[in-house]
C-alpha positions in Angstrom: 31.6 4.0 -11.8 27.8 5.1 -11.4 26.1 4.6 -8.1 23.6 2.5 -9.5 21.3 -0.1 -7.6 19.3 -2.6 -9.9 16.1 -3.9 -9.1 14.1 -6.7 -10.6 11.6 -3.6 -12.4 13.5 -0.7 -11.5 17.0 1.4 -11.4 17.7 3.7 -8.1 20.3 6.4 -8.8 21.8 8.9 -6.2 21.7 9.1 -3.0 18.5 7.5 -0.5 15.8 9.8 -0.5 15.7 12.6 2.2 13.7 10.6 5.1 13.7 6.9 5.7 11.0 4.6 5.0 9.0 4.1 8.8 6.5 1.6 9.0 3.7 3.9 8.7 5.1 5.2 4.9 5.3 1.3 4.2 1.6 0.8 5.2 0.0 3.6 3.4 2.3 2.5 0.1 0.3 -0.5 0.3 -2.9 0.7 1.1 -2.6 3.2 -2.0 -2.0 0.4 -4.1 -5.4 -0.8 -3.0 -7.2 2.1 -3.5 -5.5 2.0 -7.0 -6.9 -1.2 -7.9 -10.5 -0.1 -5.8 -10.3 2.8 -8.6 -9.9 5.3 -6.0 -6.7 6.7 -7.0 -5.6 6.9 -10.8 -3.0 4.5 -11.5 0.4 6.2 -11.6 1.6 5.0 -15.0 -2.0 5.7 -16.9 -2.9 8.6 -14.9 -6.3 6.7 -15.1 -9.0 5.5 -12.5 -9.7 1.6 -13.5 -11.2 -1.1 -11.3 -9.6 -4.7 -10.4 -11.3 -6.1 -7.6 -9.2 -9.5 -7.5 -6.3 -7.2 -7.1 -7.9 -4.8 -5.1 -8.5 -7.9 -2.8 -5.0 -9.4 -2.5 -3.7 -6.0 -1.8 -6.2 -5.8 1.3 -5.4 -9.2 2.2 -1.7 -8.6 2.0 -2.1 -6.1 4.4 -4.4 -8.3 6.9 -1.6 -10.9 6.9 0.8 -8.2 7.9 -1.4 -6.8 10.4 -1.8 -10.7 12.1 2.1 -10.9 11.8 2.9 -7.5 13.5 0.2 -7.9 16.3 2.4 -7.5 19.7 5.0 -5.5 17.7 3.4 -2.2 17.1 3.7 1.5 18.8 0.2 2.8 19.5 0.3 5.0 16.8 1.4 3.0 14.0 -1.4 -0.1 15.3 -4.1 2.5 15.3 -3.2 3.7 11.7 -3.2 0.1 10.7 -6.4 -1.0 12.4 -8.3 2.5 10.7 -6.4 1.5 6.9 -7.6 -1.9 7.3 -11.4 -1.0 8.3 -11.3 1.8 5.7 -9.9 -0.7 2.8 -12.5 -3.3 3.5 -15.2 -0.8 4.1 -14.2 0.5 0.4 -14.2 -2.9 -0.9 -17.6 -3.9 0.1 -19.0 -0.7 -1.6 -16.9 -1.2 -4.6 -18.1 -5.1 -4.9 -21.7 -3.2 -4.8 -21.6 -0.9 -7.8 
């Protein structure tokens, strides 16, 4: 029998990948995803740059909820890469609301 893991969108084969997920990999997954949607990053599946704001948006929000949730339970590294992702994001999202 394969070793074979089924997700909702995806299939995961093998073995886990070579270094675990931290926290820190987690957050900047999800701030790429907003700098995806900002049109900062080309979308992975297109290999194109394309703006969606409302997206762009939860994706930030997402990650302020998360921020709210963890406050208390962070090292002093990974709350000082979250507090800099989070002013970075919004930062990007007020320009990106501009042009």
């Amino acid at each position: 029998m394969s070793e074979e893991k089924r997700g909702e969108t995806f299939v995961m084969r093998g073995e886990a990948p070579e270094a675990p997920i931290t926290f820190s990999t987690f957050l900047i997954g999800l701030a790429s995803s907003a700098l995806i949607h900002l049109g900062e990053a080309p979308n992975p599946e297109t290999g194109t740059a394309g703006k969606d704001l409302v997206l762009a948006r939860q994706s930030i929000e997402l990650l302020g909820m998360l921020h709210e949730k963890t406050r208390g339970n962070l090292t002093p590294e990974e709350k000082q890469l979250f507090d800099n992702l989070l002013a970075d994001l919004r930062l990007r999202f007020v320009e990106a609301n501009k042009r």
